[in-house]
C-alpha positions as CSV (number, residue, x, y, z in Angstrom):
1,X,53.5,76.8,4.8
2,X,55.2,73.9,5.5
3,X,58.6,71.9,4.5
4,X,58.1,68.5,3.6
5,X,61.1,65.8,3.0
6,X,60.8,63.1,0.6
7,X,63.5,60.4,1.3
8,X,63.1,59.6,-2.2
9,X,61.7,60.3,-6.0
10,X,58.7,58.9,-5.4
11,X,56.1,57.6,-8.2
12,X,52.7,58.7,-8.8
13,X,51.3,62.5,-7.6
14,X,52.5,62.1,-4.1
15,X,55.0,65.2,-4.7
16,X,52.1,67.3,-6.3
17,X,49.6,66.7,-4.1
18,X,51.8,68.0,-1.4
19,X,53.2,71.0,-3.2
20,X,49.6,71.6,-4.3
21,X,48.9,72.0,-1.3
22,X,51.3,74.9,-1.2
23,X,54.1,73.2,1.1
24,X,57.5,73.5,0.2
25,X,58.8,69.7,-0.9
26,X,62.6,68.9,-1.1
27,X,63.4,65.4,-2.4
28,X,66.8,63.7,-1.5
29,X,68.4,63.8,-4.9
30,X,70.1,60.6,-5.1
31,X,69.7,56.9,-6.5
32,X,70.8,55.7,-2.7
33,X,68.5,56.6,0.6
34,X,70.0,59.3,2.6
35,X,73.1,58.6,5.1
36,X,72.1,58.4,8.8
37,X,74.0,62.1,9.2
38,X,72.1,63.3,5.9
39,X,68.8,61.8,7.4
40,X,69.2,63.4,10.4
41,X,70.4,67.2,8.9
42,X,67.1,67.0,6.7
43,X,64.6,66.1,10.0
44,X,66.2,68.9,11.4
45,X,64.3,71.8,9.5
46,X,61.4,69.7,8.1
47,X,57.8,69.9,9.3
48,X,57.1,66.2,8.2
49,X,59.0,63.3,6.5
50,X,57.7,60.7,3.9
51,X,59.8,57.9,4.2
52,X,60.6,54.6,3.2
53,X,61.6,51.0,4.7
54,X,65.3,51.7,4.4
55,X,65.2,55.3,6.3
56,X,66.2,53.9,10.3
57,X,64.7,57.1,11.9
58,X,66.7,56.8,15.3
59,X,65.1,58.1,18.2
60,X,68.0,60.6,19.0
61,X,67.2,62.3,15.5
62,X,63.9,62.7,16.6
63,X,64.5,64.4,19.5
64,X,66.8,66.6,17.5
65,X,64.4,67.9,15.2
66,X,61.7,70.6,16.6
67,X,59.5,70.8,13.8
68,X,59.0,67.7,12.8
69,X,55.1,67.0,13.3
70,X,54.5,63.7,11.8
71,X,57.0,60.8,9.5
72,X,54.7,59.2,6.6
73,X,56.1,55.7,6.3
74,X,55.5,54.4,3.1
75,X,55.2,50.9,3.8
76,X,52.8,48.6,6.2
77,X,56.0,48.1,8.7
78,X,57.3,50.8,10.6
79,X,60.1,48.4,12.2
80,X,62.2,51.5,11.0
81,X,61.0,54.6,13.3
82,X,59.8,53.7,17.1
83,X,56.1,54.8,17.3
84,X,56.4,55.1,21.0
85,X,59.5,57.3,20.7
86,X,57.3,59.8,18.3
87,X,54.0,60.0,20.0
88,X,56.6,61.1,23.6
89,X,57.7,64.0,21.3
90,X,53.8,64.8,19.9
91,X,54.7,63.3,15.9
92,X,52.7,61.4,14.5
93,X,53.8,58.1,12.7
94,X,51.7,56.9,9.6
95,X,51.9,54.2,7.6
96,X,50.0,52.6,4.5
97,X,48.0,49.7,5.1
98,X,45.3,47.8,2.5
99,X,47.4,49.0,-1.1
100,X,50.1,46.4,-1.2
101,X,48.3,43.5,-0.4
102,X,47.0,41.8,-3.6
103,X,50.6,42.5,-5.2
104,X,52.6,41.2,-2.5
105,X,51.0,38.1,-2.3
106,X,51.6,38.0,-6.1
107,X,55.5,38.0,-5.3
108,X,55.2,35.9,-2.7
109,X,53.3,33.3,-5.1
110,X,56.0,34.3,-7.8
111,X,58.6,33.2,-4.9
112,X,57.2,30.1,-4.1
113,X,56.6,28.9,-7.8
114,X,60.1,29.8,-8.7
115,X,61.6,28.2,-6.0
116,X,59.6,24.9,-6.6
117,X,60.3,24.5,-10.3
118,X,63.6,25.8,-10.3
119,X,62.4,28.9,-12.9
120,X,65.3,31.1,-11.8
121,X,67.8,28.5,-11.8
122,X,67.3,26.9,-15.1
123,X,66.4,30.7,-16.9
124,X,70.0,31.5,-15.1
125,X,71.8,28.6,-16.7
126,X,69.4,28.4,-20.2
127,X,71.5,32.1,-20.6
128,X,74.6,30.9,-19.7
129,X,74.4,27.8,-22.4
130,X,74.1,25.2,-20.2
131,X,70.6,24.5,-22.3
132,X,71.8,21.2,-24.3
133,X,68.8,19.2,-24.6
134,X,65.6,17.8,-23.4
135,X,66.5,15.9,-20.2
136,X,63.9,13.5,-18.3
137,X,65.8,14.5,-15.4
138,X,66.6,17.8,-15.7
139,X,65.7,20.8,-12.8
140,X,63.3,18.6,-11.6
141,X,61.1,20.6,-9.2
142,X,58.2,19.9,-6.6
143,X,54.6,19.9,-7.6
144,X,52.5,23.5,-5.9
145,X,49.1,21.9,-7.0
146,X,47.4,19.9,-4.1
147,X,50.4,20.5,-2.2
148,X,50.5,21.6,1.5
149,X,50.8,25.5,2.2
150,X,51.7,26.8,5.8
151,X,51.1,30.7,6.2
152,X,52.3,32.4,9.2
153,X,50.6,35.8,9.8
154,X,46.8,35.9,8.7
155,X,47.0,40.1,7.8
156,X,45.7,41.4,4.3
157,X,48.8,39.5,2.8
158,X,48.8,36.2,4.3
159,X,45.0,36.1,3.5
160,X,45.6,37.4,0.0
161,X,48.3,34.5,-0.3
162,X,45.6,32.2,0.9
163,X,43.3,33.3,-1.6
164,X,45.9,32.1,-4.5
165,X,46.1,28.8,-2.9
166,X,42.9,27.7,-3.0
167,X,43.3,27.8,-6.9
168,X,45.9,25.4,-7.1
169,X,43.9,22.4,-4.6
170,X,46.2,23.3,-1.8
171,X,45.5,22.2,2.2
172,X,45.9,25.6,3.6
173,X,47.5,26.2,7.2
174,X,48.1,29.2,9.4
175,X,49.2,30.3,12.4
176,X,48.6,33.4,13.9
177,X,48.5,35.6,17.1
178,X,44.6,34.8,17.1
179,X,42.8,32.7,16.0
180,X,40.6,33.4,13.0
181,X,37.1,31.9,12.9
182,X,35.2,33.6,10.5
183,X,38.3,33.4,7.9
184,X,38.7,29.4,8.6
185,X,35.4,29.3,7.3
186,X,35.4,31.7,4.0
187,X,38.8,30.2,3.5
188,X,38.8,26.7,4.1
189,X,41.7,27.2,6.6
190,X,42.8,25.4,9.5
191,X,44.7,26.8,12.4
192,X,47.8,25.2,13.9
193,X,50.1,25.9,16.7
194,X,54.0,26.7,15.2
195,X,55.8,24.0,15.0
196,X,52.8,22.0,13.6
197,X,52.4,24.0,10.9
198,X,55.8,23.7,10.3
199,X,55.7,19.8,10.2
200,X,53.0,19.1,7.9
201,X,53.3,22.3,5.3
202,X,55.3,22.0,1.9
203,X,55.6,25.5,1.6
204,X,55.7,28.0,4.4
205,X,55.2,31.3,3.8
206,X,55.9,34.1,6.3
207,X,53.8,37.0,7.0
208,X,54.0,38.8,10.0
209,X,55.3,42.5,11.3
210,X,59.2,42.5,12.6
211,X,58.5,43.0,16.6
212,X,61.0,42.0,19.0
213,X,58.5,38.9,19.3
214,X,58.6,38.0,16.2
215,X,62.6,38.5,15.1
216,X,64.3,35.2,14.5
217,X,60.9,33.4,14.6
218,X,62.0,31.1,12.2
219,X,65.4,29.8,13.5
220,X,67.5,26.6,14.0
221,X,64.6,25.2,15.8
222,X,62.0,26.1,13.5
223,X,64.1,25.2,10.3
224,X,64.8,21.6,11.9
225,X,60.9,21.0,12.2
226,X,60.4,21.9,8.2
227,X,59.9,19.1,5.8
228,X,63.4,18.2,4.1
229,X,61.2,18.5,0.8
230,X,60.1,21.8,2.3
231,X,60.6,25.4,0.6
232,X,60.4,28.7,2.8
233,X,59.2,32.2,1.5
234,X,60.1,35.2,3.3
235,X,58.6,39.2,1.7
236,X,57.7,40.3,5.2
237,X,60.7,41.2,6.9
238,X,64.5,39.6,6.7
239,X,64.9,39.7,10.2
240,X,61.7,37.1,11.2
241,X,64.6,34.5,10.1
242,X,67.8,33.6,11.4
243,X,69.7,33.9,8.3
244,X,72.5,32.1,9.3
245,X,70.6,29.3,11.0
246,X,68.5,29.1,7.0
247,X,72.4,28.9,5.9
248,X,73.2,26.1,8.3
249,X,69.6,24.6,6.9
250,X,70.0,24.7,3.4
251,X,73.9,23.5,3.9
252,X,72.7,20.7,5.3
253,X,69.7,19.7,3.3
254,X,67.3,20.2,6.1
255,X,65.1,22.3,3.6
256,X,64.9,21.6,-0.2
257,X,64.9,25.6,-0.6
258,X,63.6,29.1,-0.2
259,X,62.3,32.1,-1.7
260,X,63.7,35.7,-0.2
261,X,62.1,38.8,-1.1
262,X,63.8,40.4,2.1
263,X,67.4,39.5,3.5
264,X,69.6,41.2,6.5
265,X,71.2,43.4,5.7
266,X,69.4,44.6,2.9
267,X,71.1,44.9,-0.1
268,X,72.5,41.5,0.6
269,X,76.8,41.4,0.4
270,X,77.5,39.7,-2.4
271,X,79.7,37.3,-0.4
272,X,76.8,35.8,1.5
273,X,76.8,32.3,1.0
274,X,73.0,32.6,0.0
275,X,74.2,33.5,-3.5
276,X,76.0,30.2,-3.7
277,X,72.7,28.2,-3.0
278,X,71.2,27.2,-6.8
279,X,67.5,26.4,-4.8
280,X,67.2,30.1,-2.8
281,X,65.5,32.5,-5.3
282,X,66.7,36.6,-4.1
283,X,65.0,39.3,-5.2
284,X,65.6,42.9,-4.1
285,X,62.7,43.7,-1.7
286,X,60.5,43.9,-5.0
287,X,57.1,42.6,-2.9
288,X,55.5,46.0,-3.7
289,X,57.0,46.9,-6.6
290,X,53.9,47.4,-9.3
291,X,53.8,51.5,-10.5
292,X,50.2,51.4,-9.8
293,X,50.7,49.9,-6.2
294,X,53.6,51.7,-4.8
295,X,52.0,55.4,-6.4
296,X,49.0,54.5,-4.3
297,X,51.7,54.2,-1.5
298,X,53.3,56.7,-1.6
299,X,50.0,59.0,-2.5
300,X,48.1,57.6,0.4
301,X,51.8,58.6,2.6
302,X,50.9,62.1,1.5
303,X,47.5,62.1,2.5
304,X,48.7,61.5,5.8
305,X,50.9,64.6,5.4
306,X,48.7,66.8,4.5
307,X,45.7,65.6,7.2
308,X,48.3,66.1,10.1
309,X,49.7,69.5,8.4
310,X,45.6,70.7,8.1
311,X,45.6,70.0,12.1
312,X,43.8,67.0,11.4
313,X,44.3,63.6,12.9
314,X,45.7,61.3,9.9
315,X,44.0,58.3,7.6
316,X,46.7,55.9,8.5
317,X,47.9,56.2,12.4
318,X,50.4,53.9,13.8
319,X,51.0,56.0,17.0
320,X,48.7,58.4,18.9
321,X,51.0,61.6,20.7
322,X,49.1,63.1,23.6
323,X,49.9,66.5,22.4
324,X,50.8,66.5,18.7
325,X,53.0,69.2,17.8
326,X,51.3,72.2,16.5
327,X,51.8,73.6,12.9
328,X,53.2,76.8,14.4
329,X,55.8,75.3,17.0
């Protein structure tokens, strides 16, 4: 049968279902993702990959691994293998769409509220004993309810994140590639160009793929366009902003703050001036991070495994090879 590599431990039955299946599965041991020259060793002999965002799947290891028929990407974004690149060498690249919505758009929500009433902040300092007293004046934040929300990218997540904001009263915005009819209607949204939505949101929220159209989409430009009372939330992709032009913004004052589930590079060094920031909230990439979402993840990345290792087309295609590999190449 065939050999399966799992970047990772993964949660949930995703290993089982595979070597269920009777295919041999070797998991990379460690706490840390594989080295480039340790990704590329394992590609070398395996018959398909599961993978996660942090495995950069070069297109020279590709061509340098025969057997490979098809890399499970357990994420939405596959900004980390090139589809194109894959489907001229017959693998197939999966990813896994419609399970990480509803908990994403939690973090981003958790994001947003933290940034706005200074949660992280004031736990942060309450720990360190800065907690003296009741102050009038103290971590005064912004008001979510009734306030303005601008959501860039109208996918499962942004729409998810729209869903949450029609709870709390808010004017709802978006900007997308297209425009969305029958979802400005089911959810009281209202379309505007960029740098509209920019102007008149309070909170901007960023959902969209990282495509060479979309990297830096929020820069200098963009930033200087926000609201100064504005806060920006980021758990699509780190690269969408120009981090050092959010730097320059939040140095200056030309944002109030921002919430960053994803940073570049990712982890963040612990000398970027982001840290120094007391109204940017950082989390770790955690967007996804429920067991019961990323098992469904990583179980629905197997599926796509074992589809393409049957002969089958998978659930999930990002790509479409012209002559996927066969099982027996």
């Amino acid at each position: 049968m065939a050999r399966v590599f799992l970047t990772r431990t993964m949660p949930g039955r995703a290993a089982l279902m595979l070597a269920e299946a009777g295919h041999t599965v070797l998991t990379w041991p460690g706490e840390l993702p594989p080295l480039a020259v340790e990704l590329a060793a394992a590609l070398t002999t395996a018959d398909a990959a599961l993978t996660t965002v942090v495995d950069f799947v070069a297109p020279a290891m590709l061509s340098r691994s025969p057997r490979l028929k098809v890399i499970a990407n357990m994420a939405v974004g596959y900004d980390n293998v090139d589809p194109a690149t894959a489907a001229g060498l017959g693998i197939w690249l999966t990813n896994t769409p419609g399970v990480l919505a509803e908990t994403t758009a939690d973090m981003a929500w958790a994001l947003l509220m933290s940034a706005a009433r200074n949660v992280a902040l004031s736990d942060r300092e309450t720990r360190a004993g800065a907690w003296r007293t009741w102050s009038p004046t103290g971590y005064l934040g912004v008001d979510v309810f009734g306030a303005t929300l601008g959501i860039v990218g109208l996918g499962e997540i942004g729409q998810a994140v729209a869903r949450r904001a029609r709870g709390f009263n808010m004017p709802i915005l978006y900007h997308s590639r297209t425009r969305k009819p029958e979802l400005e209607e089911s959810l009281g949204l209202v379309y505007r160009d960029l740098p509209a939505l920019l102007a008149e949101s309070d909170f901007v929220s960023l959902h969209t793929p990282l495509t060479p159209e979309t990297r830096h989409l929020i820069g200098s430009a963009q930033l200087a366009a926000m609201k100064s009372s504005a806060i920006l939330v980021n758990t699509a992709r780190g690269g969408i902003v120009d981090q050092e032009a959010l730097i320059a913004a939040l140095r200056s004052g030309a944002i109030a703050g921002a919430g960053l589930d994803v940073t570049t590079p990712e982890p963040l060094p612990l000398e970027s001036p982001l840290y120094a920031f007391p109204n940017v909230v950082i989390t770790p990439h955690i967007a996804s991070a429920s067991l019961a979402t990323r098992s469904r993840m990583a179980e629905m990345a197997a599926a796509n495994i074992l589809a393409v290792l049957a002969g089958k087309a998978p659930i999930n295609p990002v790509n479409r090879p012209q002559l996927p590999r066969a099982l027996d190449t």
